[in-house]
C-alpha positions as CSV (number, residue, x, y, z in Angstrom):
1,X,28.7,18.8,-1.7
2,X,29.4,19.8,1.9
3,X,31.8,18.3,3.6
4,X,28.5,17.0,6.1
5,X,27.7,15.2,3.2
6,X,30.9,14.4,2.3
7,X,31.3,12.6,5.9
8,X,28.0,10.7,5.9
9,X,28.7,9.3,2.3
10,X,32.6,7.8,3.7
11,X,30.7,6.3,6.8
12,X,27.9,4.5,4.2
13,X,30.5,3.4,1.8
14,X,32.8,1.9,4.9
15,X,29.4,0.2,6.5
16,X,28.3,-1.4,3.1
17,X,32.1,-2.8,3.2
18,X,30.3,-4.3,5.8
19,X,27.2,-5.8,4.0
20,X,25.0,-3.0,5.8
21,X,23.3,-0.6,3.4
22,X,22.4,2.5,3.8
23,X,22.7,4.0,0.5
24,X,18.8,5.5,1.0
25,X,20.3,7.8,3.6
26,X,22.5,9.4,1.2
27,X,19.9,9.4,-1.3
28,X,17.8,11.1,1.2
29,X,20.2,13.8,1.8
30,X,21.5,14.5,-1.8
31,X,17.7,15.2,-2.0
32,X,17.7,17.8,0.8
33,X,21.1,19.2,-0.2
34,X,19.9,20.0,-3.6
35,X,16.0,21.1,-2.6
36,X,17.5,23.0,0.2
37,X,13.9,25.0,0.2
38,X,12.3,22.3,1.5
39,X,13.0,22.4,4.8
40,X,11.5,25.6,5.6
41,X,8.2,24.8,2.8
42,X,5.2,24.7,5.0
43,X,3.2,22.7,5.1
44,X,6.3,19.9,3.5
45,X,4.7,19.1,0.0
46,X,5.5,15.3,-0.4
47,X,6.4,14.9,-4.4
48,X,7.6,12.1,-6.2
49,X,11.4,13.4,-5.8
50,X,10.9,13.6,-2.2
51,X,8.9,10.5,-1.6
52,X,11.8,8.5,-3.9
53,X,14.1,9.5,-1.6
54,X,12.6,8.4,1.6
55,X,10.1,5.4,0.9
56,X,13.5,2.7,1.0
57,X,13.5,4.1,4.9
58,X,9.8,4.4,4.9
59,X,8.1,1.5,7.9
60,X,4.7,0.1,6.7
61,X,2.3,2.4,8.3
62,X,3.6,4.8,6.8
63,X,3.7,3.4,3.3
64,X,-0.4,2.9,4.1
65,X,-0.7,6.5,5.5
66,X,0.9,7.7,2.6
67,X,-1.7,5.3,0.1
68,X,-4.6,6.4,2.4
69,X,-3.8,10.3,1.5
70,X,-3.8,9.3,-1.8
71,X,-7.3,8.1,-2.0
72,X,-8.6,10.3,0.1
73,X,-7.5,12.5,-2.8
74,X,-4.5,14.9,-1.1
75,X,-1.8,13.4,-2.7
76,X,-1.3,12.5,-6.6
77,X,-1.6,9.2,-7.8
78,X,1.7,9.5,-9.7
79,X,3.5,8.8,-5.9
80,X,1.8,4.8,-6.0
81,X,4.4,4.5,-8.4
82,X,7.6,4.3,-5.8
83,X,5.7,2.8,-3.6
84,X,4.8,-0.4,-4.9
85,X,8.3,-2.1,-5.1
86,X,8.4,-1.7,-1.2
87,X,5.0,-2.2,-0.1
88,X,3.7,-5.2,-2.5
89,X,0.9,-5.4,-0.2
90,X,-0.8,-2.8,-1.6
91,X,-0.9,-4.2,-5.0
92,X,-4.5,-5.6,-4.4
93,X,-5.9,-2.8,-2.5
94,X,-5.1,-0.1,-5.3
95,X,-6.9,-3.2,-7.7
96,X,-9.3,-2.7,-5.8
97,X,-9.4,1.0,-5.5
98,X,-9.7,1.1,-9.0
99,X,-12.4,-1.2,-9.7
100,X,-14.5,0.8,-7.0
101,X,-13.8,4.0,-8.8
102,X,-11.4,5.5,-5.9
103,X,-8.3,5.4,-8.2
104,X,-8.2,6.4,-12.2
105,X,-7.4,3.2,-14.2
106,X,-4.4,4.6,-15.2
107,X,-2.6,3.7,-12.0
108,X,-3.1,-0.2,-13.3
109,X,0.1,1.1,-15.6
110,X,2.0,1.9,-12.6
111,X,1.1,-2.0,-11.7
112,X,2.1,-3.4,-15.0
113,X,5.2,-1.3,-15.5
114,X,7.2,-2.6,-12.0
């Protein structure tokens, strides 16, 4: 790890001494730090790895820009999955996604399995 790294992990540990987490920062960045290729990939290919990272830091309209790429058919399915435990809201629109035919009926798994 760098010692950037290193430096942002002290400062999160001491501010969730604190009761203030920010633990999805770190996550964030042991993302980048080991997908270092990323940051010049372009356009940035949002995959499940990457979206894991960010969605705890993710506000709502982006959650639902994120879901409306994903019916619209640029984005995989698959990244409903680590969505759904921070935007519960979208639990009846993908229902109804899939009973209109927009989403396979697969994703009702994802549903099922949080």
């Amino acid at each position: 790890m760098t010692q950037d790294l290193n430096s942002l992990i002290k400062v999160v540990d001491a501010l969730k001494e604190q009761d203030i987490d920010l633990s999805a920062v770190v996550s964030f960045a042991e993302y980048i730090s080991a997908h270092p290729e990323k940051a010049d990939e372009k356009p940035l290919k949002l995959d499940i790895g990457l979206l894991e990272a960010i969605v705890p830091m993710l506000q709502n309209n982006s959650i639902v820009a994120i879901f409306a790429r994903i019916l619209d058919g640029e984005l995989p399915s698959e990244l409903i999955k680590p969505l759904i435990p921070y935007a519960p809201y979208l639990v009846s629109q993908i229902e109804s996604a899939v009973l209109l035919g927009a989403l396979e009926k697969d994703v009702l798994l994802l549903l099922r399995k949080n």
